[in-house]
C-alpha positions in Angstrom: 48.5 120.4 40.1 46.7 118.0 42.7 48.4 114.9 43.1 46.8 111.8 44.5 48.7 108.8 45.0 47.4 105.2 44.1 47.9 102.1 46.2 46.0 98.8 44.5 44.4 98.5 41.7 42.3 101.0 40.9 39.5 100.7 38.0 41.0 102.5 35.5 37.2 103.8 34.8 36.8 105.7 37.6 40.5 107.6 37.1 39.3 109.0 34.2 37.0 111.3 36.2 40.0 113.4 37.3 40.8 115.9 34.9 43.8 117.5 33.9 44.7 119.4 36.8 45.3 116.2 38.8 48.2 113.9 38.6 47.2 110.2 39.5 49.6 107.1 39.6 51.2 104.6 42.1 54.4 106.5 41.8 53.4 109.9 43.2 55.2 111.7 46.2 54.3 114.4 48.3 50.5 113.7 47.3 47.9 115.9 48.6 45.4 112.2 48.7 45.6 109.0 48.4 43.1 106.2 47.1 43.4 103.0 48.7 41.8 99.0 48.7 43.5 96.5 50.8 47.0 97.7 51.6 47.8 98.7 54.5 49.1 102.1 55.3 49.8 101.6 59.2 53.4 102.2 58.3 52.9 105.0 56.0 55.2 107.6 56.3 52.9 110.9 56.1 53.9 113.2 53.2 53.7 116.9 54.5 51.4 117.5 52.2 48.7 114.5 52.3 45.2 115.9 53.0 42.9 113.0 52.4 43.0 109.0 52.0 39.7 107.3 50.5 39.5 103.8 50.9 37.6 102.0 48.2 35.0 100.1 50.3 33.8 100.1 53.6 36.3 98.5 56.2 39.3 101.3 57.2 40.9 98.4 59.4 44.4 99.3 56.9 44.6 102.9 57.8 45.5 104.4 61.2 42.7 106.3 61.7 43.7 108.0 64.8 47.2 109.2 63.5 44.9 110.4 60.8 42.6 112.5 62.9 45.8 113.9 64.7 47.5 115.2 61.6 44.3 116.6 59.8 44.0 114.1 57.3 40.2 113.4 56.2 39.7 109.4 55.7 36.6 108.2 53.9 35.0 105.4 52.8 32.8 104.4 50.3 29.2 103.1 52.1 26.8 100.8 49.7 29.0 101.4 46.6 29.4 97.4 47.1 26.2 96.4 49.0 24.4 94.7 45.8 28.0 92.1 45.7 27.9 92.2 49.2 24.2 91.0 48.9 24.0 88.6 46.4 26.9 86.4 48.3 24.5 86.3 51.5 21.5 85.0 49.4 23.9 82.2 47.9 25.2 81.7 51.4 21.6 81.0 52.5 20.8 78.6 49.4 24.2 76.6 50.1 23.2 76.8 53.5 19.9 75.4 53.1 20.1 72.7 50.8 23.3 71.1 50.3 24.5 71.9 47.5 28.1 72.3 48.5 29.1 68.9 49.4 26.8 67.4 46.3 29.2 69.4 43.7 31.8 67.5 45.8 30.7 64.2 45.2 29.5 64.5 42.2 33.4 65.8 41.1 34.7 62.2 42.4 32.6 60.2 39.6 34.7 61.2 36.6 34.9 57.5 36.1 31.9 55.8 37.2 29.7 54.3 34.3 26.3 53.7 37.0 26.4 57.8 37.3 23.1 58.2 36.4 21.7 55.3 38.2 23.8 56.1 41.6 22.9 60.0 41.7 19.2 58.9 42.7 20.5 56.9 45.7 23.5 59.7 46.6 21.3 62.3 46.3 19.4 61.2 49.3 22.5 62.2 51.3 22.2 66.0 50.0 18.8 66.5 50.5 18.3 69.7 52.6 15.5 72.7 53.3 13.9 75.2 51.8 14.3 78.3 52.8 10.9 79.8 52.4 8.9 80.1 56.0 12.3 80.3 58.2 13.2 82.7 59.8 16.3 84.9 59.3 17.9 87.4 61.4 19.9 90.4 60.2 22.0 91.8 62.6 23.0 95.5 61.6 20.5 97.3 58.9 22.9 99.2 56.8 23.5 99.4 53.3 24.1 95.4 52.9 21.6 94.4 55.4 19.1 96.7 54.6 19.0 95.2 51.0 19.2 91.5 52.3 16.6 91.6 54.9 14.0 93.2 52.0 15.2 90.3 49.6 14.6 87.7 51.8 11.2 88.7 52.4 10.7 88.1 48.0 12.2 84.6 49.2 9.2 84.0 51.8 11.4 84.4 54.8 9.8 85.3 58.2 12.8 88.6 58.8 14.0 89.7 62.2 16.4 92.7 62.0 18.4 94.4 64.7 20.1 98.0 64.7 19.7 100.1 67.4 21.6 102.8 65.4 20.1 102.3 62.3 20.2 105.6 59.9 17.1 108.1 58.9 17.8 106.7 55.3 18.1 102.8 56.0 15.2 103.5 57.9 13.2 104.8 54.5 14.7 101.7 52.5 13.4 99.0 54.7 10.3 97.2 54.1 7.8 97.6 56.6 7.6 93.9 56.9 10.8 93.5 58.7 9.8 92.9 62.3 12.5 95.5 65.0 13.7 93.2 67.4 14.8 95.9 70.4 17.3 93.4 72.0 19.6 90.8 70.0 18.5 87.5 72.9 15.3 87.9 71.2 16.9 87.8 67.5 19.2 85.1 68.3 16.0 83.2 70.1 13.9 82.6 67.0 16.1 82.7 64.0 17.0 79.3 61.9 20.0 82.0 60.0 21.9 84.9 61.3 23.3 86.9 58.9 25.8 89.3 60.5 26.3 92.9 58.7 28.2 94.7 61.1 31.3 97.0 61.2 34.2 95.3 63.3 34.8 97.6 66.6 35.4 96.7 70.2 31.7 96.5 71.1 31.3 94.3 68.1 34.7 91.7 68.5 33.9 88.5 69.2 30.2 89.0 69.6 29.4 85.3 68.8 30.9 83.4 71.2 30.0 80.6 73.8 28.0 82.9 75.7 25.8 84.5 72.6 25.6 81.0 70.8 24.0 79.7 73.7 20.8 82.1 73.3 20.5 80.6 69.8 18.2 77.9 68.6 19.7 74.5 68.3 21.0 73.9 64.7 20.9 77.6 64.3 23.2 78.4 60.7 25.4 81.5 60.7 26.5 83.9 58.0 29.1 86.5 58.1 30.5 88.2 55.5 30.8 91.4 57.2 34.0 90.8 59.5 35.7 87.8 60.8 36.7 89.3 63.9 33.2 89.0 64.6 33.0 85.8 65.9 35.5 83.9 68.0 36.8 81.1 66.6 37.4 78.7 69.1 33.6 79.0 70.5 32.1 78.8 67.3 34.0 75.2 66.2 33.2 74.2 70.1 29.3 75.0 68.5 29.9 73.4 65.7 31.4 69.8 67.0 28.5 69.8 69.0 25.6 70.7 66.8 24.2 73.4 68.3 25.4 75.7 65.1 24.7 73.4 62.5 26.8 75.4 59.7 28.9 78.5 59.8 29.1 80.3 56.6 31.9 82.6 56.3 33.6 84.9 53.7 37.0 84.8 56.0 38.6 81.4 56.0 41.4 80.6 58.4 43.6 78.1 59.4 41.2 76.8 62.4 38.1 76.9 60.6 39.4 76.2 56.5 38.9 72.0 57.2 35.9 72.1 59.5 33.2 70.0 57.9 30.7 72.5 59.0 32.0 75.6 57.9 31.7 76.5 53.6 34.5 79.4 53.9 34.9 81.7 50.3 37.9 83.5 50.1 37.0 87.0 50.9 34.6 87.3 47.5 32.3 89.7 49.0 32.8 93.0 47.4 34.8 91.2 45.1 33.0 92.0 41.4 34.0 94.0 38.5 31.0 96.0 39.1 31.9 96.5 43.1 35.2 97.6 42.4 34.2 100.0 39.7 31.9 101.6 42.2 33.4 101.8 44.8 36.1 103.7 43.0 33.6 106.3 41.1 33.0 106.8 44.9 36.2 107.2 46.7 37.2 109.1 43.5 34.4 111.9 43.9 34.9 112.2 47.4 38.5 113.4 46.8 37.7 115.4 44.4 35.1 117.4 46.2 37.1 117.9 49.0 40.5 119.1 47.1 38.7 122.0 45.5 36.1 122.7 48.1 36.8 121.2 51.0 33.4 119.6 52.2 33.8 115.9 53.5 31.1 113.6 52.6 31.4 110.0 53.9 34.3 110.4 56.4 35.1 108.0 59.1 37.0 110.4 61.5 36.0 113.8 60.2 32.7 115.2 60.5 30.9 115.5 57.2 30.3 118.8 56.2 28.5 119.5 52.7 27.7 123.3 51.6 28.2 124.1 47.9 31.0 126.8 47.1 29.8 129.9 45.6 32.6 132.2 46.3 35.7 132.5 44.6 37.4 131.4 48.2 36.6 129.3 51.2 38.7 128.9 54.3 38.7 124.8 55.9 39.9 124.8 59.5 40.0 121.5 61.4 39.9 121.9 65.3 39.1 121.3 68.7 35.3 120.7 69.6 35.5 123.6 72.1 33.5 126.7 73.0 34.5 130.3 70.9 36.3 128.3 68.4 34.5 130.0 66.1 34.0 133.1 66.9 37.7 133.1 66.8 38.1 132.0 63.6 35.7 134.3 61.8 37.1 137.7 64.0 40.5 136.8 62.6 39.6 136.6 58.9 37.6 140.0 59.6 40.7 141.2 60.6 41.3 141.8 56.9 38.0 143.5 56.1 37.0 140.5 54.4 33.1 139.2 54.4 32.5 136.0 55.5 29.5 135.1 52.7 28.7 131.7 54.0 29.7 129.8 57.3 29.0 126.2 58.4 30.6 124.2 61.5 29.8 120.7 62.3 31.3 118.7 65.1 32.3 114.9 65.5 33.1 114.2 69.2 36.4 116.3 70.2 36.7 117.1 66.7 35.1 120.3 65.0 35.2 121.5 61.5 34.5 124.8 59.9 34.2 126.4 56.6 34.4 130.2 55.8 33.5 131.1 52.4 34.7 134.4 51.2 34.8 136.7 48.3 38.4 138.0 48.8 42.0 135.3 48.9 42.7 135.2 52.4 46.1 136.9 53.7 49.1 134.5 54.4 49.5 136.4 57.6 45.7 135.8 59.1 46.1 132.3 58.0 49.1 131.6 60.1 47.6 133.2 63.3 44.6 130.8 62.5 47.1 127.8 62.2 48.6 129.2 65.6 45.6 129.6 67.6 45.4 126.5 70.6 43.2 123.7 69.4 43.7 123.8 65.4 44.8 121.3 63.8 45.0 122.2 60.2 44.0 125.2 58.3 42.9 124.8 54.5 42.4 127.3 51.7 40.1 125.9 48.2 39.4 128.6 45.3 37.4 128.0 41.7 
């Protein structure tokens, strides 16, 4: 029985793809995975026994990912499963940013009592009057999954679209329209673009990228939109920007206690990935991923592991995580020939100092060859997956 422990709520949906074999719940112990939204497991006490954590979603800033990668434990994450939310909050971001919608609900909310309502929204509505967003220019910096999908619908809105990525993917590659124009350097993005729109993970290259010294490269009046990370941007430069008009609106899906009041910043609580639809897929996703690794150990979508996909057509396979070093595996597959056993299939891949490798094999490994794998310097962990 395979255990996987539940922290969150998890669309009850998606659970139903585990079958009987696996024992899901919030109350599990000693789980062999866990599936996980928004708590954070920093403090987690490892169970012996834990394999795997998926994250439903994309961010992995709740789970130690180093301590993970130390004790063998795969963490994924669930890529584009919420782009389309993700997406469709940018495009209103850009329409409330655009024409002023925002503080016209606002005023229009105060006249619960007034009897000239008609009459006074034709001179108020002067006040609200804003731009169309056909024929500006917006730049999307980071072309993945979410910004990959906004960049090609703004083009439908009759946007001019910059996009930066200088590590964009084979695939995001395929899925962007040709009409995006590559912008090799982000002084010329910021240079020419009326909206940013920022879709990037949040690392130490990436922390506080818009600040004092970034918004100066940007056109006066230039309007910002993240909904990726708030770490993204430092605060106290961007409301410096903002008293002074040369960032004319910052549109944000993470409010704080600086920026909640500004009347220049519209700040949504943290809705981006937040639809019933999202949720739902990013659980089939995190769900699957477990799943395929349990019984046959490949890793698809991993954050510290590298990802390893070769489909299982022996009754057993052998997983060993380990160092990124030379004979590693050359040792691995003399030692399970040790028990005259063939090795039908073998695949390594390698992820910085980190290696993993899969031995398929027609015969149960012995205990004893799989301890002297488990001893040998530079593995980590040693996994065994039958049918």
């Amino acid at each position: 029985m395979k255990k996987v422990k539940l922290y969150n709520n998890i669309s009850k949906k998606a659970l139903e793809a585990f079958p009987d074999t696996y024992q899901v719940g919030d109350d599990i112990t000693n789980e062999d995975a866990i599936i996980v939204r928004s708590a954070k497991l920093h403090d987690l006490d490892y169970p012996k026994n834990l394999k795997a954590i998926a994250r439903a979603g994309a961010g992995v800033n709740n789970i130690d990912i180093p301590e993970c990668t130390k004790r063998g434990i795969v963490v994924f994450n669930t890529p584009g499963a919420n782009a389309n939310a993700v997406k469709e909050l940018v495009i209103a971001g850009l329409l409330l940013g655009s024409r002023d919608i925002y503080h016209g609900i606002e005023w229009t909310k105060t006249q619960t009592e007034n009897d000239n309502l008609a009459k006074d929204v034709e001179t108020q509505k002067k006040k609200y009057a804003g731009n169309e967003i056909a024929g500006k220019t917006l730049g999307v910096v980071g072309l993945g999954a979410i910004g990959n999908k906004v960049a090609n619908i703004a083009l439908r809105l009759d946007m001019k679209v910059l996009g930066y990525d200088p590590y964009m993917s084979v695939d995001a590659a395929w899925a962007l329209s040709r009409w995006v124009q590559h912008k090799t350097d982000l002084k010329s993005l910021y240079n020419d673009s009326d909206f940013i729109s920022l879709h990037l993970p949040e690392l130490e290259s990436t922390k506080g990228m818009i600040n004092a010294e970034t918004i100066a490269q940007m056109k006066d009046g230039v309007k910002i939109i993240n909904y990726a990370r708030g770490g993204l941007v430092n605060e106290d430069d961007m409301i410096a920007a903002l008293d002074s008009g040369k960032v004319a609106l910052y549109i944000t899906d993470f409010p704080s206690k600086k920026l909640a009041a500004h009347p220049h910043v519209i700040a949504t609580p943290h809705l981006g990935a937040s639809t019933a639809e999202s949720e739902e897929n990013c659980a089939d996703k995190a769900v699957m991923e477990i799943m395929d690794f349990l019984e046959q150990g490949n890793i698809v979508n991993s954050v510290n592991m590298p990802n390893v996909n070769l489909e299982m057509t022996t009754p057993y396979r052998v997983g060993v995580m380990h160092s990124n070093t030379p004979k590693m595996i050359s040792r691995i597959a003399d030692t399970l020939g040790q028990q005259d056993a063939n090795i039908e299939n073998l695949l390594n891949k390698s992820r910085g100092e980190i290696a993993y490798t899969i031995a398929d094999m027609n015969s149960k490994p012995d205990a004893d060859v799989l301890e002297e794998i488990e001893k040998m310097p530079g593995v980590i962990r040693v996994f065994v997956f039958n049918h």
